[in-house]
C-alpha positions in Angstrom: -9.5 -49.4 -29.5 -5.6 -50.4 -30.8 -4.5 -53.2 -31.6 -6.2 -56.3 -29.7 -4.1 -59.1 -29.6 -6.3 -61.7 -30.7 -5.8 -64.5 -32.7 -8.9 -65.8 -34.4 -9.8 -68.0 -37.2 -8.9 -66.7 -40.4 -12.5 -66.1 -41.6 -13.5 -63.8 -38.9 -10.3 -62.3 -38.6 -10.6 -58.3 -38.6 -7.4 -55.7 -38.9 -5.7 -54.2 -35.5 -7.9 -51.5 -34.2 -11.3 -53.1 -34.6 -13.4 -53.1 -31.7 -14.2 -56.3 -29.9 -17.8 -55.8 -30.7 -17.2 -55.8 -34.2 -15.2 -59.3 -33.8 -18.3 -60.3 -32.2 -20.5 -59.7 -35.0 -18.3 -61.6 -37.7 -17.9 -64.5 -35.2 -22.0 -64.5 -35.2 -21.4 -65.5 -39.1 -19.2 -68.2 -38.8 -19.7 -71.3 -39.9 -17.7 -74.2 -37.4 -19.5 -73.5 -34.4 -16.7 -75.1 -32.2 -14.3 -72.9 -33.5 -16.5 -69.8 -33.0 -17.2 -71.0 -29.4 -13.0 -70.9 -28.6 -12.8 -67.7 -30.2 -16.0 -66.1 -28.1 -14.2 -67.2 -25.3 -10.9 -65.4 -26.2 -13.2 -62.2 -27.1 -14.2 -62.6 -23.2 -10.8 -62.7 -21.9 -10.1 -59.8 -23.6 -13.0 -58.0 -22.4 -12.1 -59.0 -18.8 -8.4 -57.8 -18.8 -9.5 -54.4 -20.6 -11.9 -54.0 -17.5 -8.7 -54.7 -15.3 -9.9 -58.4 -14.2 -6.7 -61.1 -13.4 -8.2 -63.9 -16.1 -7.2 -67.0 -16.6 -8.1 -69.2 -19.7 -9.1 -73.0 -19.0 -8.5 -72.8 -15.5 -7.6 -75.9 -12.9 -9.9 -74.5 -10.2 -13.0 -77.1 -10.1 -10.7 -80.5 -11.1 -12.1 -82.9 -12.5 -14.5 -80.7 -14.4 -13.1 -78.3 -16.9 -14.2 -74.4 -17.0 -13.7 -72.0 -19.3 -12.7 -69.2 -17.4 -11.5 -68.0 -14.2 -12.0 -64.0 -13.1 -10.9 -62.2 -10.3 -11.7 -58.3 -9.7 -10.4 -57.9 -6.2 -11.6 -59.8 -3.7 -14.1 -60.7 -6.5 -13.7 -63.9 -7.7 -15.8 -65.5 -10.9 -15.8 -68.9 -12.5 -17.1 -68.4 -16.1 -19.0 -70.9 -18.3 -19.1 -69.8 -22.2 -22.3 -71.0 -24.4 -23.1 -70.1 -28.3 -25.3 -72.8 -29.4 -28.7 -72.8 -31.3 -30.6 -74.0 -27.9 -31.4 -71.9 -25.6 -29.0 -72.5 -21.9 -31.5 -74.9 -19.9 -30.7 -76.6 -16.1 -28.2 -79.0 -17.3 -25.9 -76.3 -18.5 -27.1 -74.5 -14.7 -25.9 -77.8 -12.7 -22.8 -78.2 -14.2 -22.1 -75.0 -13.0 -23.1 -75.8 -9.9 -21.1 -79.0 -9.5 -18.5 -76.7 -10.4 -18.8 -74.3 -7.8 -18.9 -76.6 -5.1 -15.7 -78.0 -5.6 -14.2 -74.0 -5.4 -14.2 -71.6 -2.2 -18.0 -70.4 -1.1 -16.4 -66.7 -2.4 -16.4 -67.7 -6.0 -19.3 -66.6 -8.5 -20.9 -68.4 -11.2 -21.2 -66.8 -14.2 -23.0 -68.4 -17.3 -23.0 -66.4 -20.5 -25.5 -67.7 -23.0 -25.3 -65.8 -26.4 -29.3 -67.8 -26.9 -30.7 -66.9 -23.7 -31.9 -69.1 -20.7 -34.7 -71.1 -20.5 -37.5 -70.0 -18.0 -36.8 -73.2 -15.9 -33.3 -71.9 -15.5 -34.0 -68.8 -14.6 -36.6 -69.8 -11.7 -33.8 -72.6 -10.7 -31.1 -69.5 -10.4 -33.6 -67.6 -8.2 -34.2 -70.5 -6.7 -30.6 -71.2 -5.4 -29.4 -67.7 -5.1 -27.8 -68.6 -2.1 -24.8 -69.6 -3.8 -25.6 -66.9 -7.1 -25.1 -68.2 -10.3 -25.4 -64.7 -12.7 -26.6 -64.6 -16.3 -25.5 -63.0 -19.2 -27.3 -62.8 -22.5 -26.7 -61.8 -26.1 -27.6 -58.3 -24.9 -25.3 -57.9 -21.8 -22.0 -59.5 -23.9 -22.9 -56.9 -26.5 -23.0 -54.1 -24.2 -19.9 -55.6 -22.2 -17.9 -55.3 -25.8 -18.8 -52.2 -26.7 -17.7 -50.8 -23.4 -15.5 -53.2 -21.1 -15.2 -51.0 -18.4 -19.1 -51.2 -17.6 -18.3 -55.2 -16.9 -17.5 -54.8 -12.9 -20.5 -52.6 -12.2 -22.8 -55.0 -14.7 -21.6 -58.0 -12.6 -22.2 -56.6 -9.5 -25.5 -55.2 -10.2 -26.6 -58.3 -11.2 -25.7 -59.9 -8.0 -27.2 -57.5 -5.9 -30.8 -58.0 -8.1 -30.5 -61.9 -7.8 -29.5 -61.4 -4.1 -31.2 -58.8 -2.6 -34.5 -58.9 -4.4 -34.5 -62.6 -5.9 -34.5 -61.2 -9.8 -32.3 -62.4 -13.1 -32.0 -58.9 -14.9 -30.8 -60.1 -18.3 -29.8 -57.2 -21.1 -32.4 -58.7 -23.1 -35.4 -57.5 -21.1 -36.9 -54.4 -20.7 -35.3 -53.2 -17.1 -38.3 -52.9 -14.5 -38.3 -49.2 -13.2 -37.3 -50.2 -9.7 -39.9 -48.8 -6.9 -38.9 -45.7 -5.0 -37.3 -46.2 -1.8 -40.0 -45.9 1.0 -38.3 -43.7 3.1 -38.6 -40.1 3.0 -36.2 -37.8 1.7 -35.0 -35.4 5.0 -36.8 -32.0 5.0 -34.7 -28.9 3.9 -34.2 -26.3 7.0 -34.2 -23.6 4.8 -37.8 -22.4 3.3 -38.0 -20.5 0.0 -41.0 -17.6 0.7 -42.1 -16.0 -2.5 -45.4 -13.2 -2.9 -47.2 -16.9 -2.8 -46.0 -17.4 0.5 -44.1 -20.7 1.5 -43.1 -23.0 -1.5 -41.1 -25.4 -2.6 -39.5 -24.4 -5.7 -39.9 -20.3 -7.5 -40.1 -20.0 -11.1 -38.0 -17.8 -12.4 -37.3 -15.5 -15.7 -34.1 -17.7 -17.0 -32.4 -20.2 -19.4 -29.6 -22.5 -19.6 -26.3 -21.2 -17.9 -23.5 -24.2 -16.6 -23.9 -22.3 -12.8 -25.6 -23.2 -9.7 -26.2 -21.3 -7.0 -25.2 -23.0 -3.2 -26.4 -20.8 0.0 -22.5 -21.2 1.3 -19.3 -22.4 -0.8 -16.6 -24.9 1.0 -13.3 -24.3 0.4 -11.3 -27.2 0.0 -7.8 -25.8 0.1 -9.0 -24.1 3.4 -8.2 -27.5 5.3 -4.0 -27.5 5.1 -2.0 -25.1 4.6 0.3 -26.1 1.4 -1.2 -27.9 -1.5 -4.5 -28.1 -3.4 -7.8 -30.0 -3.8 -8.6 -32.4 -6.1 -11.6 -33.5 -8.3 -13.3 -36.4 -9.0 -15.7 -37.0 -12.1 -18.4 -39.8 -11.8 -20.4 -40.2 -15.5 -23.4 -41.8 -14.1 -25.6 -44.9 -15.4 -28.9 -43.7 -15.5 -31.6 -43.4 -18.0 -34.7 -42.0 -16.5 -36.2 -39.6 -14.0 -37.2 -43.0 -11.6 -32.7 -43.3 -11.6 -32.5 -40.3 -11.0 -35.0 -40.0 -8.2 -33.1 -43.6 -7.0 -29.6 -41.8 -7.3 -30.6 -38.9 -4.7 -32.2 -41.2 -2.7 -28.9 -43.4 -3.0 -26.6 -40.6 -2.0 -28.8 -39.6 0.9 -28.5 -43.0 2.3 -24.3 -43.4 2.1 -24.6 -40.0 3.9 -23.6 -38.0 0.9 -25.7 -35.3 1.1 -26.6 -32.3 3.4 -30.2 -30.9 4.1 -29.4 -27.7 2.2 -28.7 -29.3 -1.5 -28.9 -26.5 -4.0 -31.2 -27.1 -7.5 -32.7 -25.1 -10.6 -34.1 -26.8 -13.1 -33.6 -24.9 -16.5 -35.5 -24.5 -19.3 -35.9 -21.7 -22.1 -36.7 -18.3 -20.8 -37.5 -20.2 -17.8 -36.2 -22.2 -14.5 -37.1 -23.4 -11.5 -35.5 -23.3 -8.3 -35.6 -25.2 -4.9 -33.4 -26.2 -1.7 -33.7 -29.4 -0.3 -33.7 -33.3 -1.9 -37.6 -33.8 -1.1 -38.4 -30.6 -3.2 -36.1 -31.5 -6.0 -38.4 -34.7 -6.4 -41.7 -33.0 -6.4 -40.3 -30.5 -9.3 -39.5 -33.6 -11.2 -43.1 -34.5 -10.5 -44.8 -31.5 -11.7 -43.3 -31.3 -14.8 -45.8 -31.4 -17.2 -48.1 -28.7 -15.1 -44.5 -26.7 -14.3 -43.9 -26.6 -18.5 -47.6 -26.1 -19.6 -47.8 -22.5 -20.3 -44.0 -22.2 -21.8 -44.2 -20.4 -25.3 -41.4 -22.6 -26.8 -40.1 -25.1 -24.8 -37.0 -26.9 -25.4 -37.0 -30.6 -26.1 -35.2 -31.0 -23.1 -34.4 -29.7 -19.4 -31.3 -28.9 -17.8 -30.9 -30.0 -13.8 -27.8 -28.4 -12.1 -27.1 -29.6 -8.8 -25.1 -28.7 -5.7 -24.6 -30.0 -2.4 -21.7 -31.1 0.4 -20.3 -34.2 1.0 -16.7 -35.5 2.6 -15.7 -32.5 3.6 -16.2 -31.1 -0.1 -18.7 -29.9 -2.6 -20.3 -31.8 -5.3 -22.3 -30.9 -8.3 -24.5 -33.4 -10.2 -26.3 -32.5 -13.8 -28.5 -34.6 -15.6 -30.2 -33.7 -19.1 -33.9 -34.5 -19.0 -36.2 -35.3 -22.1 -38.9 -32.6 -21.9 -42.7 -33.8 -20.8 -44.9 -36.2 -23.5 -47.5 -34.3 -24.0 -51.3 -35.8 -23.2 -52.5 -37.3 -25.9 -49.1 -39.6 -26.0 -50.3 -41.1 -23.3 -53.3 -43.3 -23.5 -56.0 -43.3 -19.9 -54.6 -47.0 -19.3 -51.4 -45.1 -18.1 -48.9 -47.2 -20.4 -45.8 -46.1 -21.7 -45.8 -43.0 -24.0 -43.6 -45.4 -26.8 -40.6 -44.2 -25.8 -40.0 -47.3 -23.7 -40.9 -45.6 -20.4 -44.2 -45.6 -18.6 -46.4 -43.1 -18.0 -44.9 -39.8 -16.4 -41.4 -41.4 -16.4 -38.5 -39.8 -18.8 -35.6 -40.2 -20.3 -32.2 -38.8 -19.2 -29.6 -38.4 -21.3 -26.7 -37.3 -19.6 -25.8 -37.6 -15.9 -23.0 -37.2 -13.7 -21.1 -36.7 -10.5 -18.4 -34.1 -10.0 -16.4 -33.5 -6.5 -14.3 -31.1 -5.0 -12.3 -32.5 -2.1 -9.8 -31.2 0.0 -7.2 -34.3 -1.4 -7.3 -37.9 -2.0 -8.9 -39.6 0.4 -7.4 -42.5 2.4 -11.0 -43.9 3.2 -12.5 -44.0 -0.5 -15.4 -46.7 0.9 -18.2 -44.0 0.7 -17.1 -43.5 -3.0 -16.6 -46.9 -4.2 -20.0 -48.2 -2.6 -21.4 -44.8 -4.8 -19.6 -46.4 -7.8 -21.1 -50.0 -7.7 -24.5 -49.1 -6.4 -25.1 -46.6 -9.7 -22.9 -48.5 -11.9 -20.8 -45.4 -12.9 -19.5 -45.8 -16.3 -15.6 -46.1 -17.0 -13.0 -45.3 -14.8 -12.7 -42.3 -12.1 -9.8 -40.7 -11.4 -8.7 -38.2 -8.8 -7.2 -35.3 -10.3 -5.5 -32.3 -8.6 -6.7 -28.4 -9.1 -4.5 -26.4 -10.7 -5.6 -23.2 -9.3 -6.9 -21.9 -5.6 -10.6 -23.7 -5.4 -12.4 -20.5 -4.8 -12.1 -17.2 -6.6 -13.3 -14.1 -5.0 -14.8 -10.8 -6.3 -15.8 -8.1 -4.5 -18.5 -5.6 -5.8 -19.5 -1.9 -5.2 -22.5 -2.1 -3.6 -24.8 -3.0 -6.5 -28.2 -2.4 -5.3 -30.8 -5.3 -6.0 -34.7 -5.8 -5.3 -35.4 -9.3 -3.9 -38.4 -11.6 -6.0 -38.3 -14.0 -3.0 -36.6 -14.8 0.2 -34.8 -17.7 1.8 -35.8 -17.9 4.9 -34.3 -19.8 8.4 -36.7 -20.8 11.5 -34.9 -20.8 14.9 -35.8 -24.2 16.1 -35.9 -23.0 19.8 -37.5 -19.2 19.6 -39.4 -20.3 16.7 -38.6 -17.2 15.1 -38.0 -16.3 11.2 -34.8 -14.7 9.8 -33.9 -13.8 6.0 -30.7 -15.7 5.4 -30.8 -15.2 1.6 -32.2 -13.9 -1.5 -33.3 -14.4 -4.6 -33.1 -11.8 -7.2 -33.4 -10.5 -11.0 -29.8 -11.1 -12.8 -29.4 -7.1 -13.7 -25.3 -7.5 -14.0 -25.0 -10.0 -17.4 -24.3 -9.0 -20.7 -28.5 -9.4 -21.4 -29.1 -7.6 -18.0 -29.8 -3.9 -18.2 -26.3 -3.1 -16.8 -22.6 -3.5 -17.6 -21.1 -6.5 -16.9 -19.1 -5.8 -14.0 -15.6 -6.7 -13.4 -14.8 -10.0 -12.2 -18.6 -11.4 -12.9 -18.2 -14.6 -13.7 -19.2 -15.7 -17.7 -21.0 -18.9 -16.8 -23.7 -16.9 -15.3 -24.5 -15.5 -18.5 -28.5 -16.5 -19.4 -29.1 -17.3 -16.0 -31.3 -14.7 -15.8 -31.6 -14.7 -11.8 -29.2 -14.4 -8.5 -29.1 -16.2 -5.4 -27.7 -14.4 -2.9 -26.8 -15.2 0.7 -26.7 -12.2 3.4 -23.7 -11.6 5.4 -25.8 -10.5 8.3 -29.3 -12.4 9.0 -32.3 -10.3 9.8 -35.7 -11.2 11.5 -38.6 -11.5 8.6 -40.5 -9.1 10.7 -37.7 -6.1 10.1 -36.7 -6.0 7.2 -34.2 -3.2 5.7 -34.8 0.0 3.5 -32.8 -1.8 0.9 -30.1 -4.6 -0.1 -26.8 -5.0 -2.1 -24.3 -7.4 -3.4 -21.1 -7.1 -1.6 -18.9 -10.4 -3.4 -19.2 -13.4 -5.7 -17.4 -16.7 -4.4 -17.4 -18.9 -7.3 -15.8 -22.8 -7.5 -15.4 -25.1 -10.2 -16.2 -28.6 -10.8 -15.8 -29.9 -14.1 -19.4 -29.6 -15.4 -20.5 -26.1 -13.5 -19.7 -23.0 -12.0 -21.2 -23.0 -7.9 -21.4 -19.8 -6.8 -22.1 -18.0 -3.5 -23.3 -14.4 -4.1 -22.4 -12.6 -0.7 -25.5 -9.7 0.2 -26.0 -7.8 2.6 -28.1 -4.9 3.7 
């Protein structure tokens, strides 16, 4: 960070370019606390315009009473009460903010930030009136808020929605509750994966880590107009733990951001998993200590790649997933393995969002309510391809011999056709041919192929013998999504 243009007191004063969290720490050492409580306050406002708020020090809005700062994030509007004292924040501190928000429109928030903490009677009192919310902010969330400004809109907002919606004060304090799963089923795939074990929902596979997944068909987003490009859209997402992630697919299912024929492998060394369909996804994130129990040398973590369609576009989401505790971390009371996590539950260390759309959309609603719900870290920005979406290679022929089947059920006849296959990568530079022209790199250690036939045939007939006829490969900015064209 350059150059913040704040004035403090000369013994907390730091050179241009410190952060605002390291103004925050010398402020914790100063010794006039009334001082330190105007210059807290200015640290604030400085937070708030970095996260793009209209703030407004000592504002006029609740006259006669005086309040220390006014917010507005579009039609979000925040009144803002400041507290660094020894005492914790109690209910007299709550009711003057009350008396402050009734004299201001029923649209403004309360927001009290308490560097002490809140006493348990104001908590209850805030749950108590969360008609008119009132949110909290601790030591913890201003720390956090400093650190990283941007995070400031989706912190507020998820707060709200806590206190609102389920009647809870999540302070940064506490140790977040993992939040139940949603109740309602994930839809059903309509494509079945059929391996020599017969109907299942994910296939275990000879392969590794490779930034490629495999999608059963490939949009085209410059298909739609005729002059122009797509664009992209990169969403770093805030979630630490296989419960978010679970929430997250949930989350995208219900804004109707998904498609029953999502794409998935889970990669590990020398080994990965793959599945179509949300619902099987989840239960491969449930069996991952019996899926990783007989791996030689398994890594410390696991690699999902992710593909599915949304808005007329294709998205890919990765996540980077702590490996399985083993058994004995975990005691028979089923408490957390000391990692901060309970029992079964694990840590994620990377996750995001990348889209390809056909352009900019003029109705961004489905994306914005996406951004506040999983409080996506930092800015997003729509960015335009600087190359044709999809890249084309067509092949000789190359023969292959299928490992398991994707198979399509005719919801009228009832009968089965093999729409796709799933196959032994032969064709990278570790396969036991050339690599052939045109094959695309980031398939590399993927160690298998999906492939999806050109021309279905019934399950009952199948043919003397397949081969690959093209590779259709995209880019987002985190993978390669490929369609492997067979036929037969």
């Amino acid at each position: 960070m350059t150059d913040i243009p704040i004035e403090l007191q000369d013994d907390v004063s730091l050179a241009p370019g410190s952060s605002l969290a390291d103004l925050f720490s010398r402020l914790s050492a100063a010794d006039n606390p009334h001082a330190r409580g105007k210059d807290f306050e200015k640290l604030l406002l400085r937070a708030l315009e970095l996260a793009h708020f209209v703030v407004e020090l000592d504002p006029r809005m609740a006259q006669p009473r005086q309040t220390d700062l006014s917010a507005r994030y579009g039609e979000r509007r925040y009144l803002l009460e400041c507290k660094w004292q020894k005492a914790k924040a109690d209910i007299d501190v709550l009711g003057a903010v009350y008396d402050r928000l009734e004299r201001v429109s029923s649209s403004v928030v309360g927001v009290i930030i308490s560097v002490s903490g809140f006493t348990k009677a104001c908590l209850d009192d805030v749950v108590q009136r969360r008609r008119r919310p009132v949110l909290l902010l601790d030591h913890a969330d201003v720390l956090g808020a400093l650190r990283d400004p941007a995070s400031l809109p989706g912190l507020l907002q998820s707060k709200q929605d806590a206190l609102i919606t389920h009647g809870r004060v999540h302070l940064g304090a506490q140790r977040p509750p993992v939040p139940s799963r949603p109740s309602r089923e994930l839809p059903k795939g309509d494509l079945v994966v059929r391996s020599d074990r017969g109907d299942v929902p994910y296939v275990s596979l000879p392969g590794g880590f490779a930034s490629a997944v495999f999608a059963t068909s490939l949009t085209d987003v410059d298909w739609s107009f005729g002059r122009g490009r797509g664009v992209c859209l990169d969403m770093p997402i805030r979630a630490y733990s296989t419960e978010d992630l679970i929430r997250l697919v949930h989350g995208m299912d219900e804004l109707g951001l998904s498609s029953p024929r999502p794409t998935w492998t889970l990669q590990q060394n020398d080994t990965s998993w793959f599945g179509i369909g949300a619902r099987a996804l989840v239960q491969a994130l449930d069996d991952a200590s019996a899926r990783t129990a007989a791996l030689d040398d398994p890594h410390h973590s696991e690699q999902l790649v992710y593909c599915d369609t949304a808005l007329d576009g294709v998205y890919t989401l990765t996540a980077s997933i702590s490996a399985p505790p083993q058994l004995s971390h975990t005691d028979a009371d089923g408490d957390d393995d000391g990692a901060g996590l309970p029992a079964g539950v694990r840590h994620l260390l990377h996750c995001q969002l990348s889209f390809q759309l056909p352009g900019t959309p003029l109705d961004t609603t489905a994306l914005q309510h996406l951004r506040d719900r999983f409080g996506v870290t930092g800015n997003a920005y729509f960015r335009h391809l600087d190359t044709a979406a999809v890249r084309i290679t067509w092949l000789d022929r190359q023969p292959v011999d299928p490992m398991a089947t994707i198979i399509e059920r005719d919801p009228y006849t009832g009968k089965e056709f093999v729409v796709g296959l799933v196959v032994r990568d032969h064709y990278s530079v570790n396969g036991d041919h050339a690599v052939l022209e045109g094959w695309p790199l980031e398939l590399q250690g993927s160690g298998f192929l999906v492939c999806s036939l050109s021309h279905h045939h019934l399950v009952s007939e199948p043919p003397e013998r397949y081969w690959l006829e093209a590779v259709h490969t995209a880019h987002t900015s985190d993978l390669a999504v490929t369609t492997i064209r067979a036929d037969w």
